[in-house]
Backbone bond lengths (Angstrom), bond angles and torsions (degrees), N, CA, C in turn:
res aa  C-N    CA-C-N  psi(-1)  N-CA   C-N-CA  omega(-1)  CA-C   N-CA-C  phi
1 X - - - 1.446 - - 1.534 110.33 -
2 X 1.313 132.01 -31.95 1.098 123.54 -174.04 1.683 121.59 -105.35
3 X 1.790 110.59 5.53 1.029 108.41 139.90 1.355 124.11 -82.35
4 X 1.362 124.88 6.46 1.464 107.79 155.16 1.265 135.91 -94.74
5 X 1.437 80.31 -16.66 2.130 89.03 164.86 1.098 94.19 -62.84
6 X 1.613 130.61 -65.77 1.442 105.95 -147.34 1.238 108.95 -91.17
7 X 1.591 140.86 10.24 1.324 141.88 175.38 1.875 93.64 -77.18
8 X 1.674 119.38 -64.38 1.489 106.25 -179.44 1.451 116.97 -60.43
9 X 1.743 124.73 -29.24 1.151 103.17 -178.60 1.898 122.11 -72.21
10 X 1.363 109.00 -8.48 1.492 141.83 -164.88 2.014 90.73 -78.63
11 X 1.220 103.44 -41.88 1.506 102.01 -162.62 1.615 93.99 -117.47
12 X 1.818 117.37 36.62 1.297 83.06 170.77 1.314 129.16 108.97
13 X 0.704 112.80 -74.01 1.711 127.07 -170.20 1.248 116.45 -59.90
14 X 1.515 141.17 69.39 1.499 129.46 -129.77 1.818 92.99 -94.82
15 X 1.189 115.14 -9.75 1.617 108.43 -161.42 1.784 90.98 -88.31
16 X 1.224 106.41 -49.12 1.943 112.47 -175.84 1.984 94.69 -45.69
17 X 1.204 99.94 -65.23 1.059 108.62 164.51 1.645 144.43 -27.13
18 X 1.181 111.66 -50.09 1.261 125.60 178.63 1.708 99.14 -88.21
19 X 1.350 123.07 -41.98 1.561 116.75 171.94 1.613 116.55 -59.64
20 X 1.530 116.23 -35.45 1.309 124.16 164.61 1.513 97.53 -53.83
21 X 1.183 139.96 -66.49 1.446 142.36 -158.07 1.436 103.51 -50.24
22 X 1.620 100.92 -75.16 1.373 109.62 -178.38 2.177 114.65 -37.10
23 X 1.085 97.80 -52.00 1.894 105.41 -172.88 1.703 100.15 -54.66
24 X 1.846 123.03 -33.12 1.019 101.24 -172.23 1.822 118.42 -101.72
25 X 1.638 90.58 3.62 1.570 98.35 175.26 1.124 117.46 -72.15
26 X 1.597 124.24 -27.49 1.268 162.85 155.39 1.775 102.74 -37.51
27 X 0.972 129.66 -46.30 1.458 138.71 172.58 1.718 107.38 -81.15
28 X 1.376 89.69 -63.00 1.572 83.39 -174.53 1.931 110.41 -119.71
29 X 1.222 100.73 59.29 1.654 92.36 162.65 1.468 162.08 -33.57
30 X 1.431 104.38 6.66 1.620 137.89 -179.39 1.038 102.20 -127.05
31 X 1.016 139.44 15.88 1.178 145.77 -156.99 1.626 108.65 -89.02
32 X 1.640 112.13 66.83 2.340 101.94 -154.41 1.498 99.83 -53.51
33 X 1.245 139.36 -11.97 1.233 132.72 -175.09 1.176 132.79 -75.52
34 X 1.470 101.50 -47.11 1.431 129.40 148.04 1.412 122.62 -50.72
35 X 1.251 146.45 -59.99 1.056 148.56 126.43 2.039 118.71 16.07
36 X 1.906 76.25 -89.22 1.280 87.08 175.87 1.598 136.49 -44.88
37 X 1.127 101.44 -19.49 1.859 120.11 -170.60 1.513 85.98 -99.01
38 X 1.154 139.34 -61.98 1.303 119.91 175.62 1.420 131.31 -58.13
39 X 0.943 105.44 -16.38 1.609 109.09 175.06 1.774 100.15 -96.69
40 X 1.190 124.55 -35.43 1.820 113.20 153.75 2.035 112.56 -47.90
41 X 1.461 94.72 -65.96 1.755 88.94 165.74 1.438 122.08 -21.88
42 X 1.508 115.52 -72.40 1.256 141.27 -148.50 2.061 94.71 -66.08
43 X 1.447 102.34 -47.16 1.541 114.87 -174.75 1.309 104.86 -60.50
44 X 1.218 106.76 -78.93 1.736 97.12 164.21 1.585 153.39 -30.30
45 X 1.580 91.60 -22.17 1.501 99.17 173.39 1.605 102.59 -94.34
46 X 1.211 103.58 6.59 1.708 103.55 -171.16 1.889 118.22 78.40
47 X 1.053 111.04 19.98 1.564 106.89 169.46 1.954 111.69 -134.65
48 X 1.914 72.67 80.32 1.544 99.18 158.03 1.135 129.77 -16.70
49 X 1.401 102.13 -68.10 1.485 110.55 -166.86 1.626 116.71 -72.45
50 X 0.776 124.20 -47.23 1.964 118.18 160.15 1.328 109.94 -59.53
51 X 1.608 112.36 -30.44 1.821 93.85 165.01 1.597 121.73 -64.90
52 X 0.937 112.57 -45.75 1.502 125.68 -167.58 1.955 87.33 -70.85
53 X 1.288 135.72 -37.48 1.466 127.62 168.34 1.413 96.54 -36.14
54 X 1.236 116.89 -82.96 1.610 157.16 -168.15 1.262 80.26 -14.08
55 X 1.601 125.02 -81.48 1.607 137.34 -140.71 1.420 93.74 -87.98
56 X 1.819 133.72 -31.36 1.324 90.89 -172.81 1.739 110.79 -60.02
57 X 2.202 98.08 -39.40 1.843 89.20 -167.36 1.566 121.93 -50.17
58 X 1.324 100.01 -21.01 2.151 101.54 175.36 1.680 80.48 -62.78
59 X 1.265 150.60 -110.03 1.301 146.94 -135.51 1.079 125.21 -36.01
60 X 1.563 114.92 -29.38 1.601 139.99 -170.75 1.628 104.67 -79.38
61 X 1.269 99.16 -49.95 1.757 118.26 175.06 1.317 119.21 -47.64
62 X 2.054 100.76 -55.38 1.513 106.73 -173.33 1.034 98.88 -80.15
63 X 1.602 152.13 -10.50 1.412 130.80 -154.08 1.503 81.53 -114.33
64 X 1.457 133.28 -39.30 1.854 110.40 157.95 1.228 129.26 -29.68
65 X 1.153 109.03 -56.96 1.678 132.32 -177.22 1.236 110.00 -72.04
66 X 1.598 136.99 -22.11 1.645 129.80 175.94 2.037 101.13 -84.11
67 X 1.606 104.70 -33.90 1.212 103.98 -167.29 1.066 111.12 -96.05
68 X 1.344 134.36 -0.34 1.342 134.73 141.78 1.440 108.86 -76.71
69 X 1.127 148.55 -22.82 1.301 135.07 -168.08 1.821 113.96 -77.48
70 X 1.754 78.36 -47.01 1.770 95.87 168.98 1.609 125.02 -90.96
71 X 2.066 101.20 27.16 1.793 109.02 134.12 1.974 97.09 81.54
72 X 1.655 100.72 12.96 1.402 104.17 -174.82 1.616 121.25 -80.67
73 X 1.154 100.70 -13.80 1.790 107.59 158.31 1.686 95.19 135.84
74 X 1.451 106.77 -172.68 1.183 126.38 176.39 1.699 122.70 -80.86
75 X 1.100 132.07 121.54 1.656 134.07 156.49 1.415 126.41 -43.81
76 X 1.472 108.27 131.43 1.383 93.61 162.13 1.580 94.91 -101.17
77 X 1.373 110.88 161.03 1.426 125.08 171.08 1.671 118.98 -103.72
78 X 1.506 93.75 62.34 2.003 101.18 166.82 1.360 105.82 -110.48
79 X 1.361 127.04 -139.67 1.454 124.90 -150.45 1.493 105.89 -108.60
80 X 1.511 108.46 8.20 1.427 105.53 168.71 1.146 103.28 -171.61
81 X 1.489 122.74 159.30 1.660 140.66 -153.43 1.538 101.52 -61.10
82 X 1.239 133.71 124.77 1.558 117.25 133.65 1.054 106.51 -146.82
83 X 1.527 103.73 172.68 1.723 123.38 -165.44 1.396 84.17 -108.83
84 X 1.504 94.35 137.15 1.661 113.94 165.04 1.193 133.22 -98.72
């Protein structure tokens, strides 16, 4: 699946592309990589504002993933970060 994101986004085709993105964010939603390439998509087509979505959740993701790594506790998942 995600050589077809990046085979249509490779040739172009940003919409095949971005539906490939979306179907596999859908599987894996933390995915900062995924993310990140969509929020490059999103910049490029000129709609900022779902890009800048795109990149904060990569920041939100990696700073989950550093502060869980370094054993800082569990998340709740409401409208903003805290350690429990």
């Amino acid at each position: 699946m995600l050589l077809h994101c990046i085979s249509y986004d490779n040739m172009g085709e940003s919409a095949q592309a971005t539906e490939w993105f979306l179907q596999l964010l859908g599987i894996v939603p933390t995915d900062a990589a995924i993310l990140e390439r969509l929020g490059q998509m999103c910049a490029a087509e000129g709609d900022m504002s779902q890009a800048y979505q795109y990149h904060f959740d990569v920041s939100y993701c990696v700073l989950i993933a550093i502060c869980l790594m370094a054993g800082e506790g569990q998340f709740s998942c409401d409208s903003k970060l805290s350690v429990l």
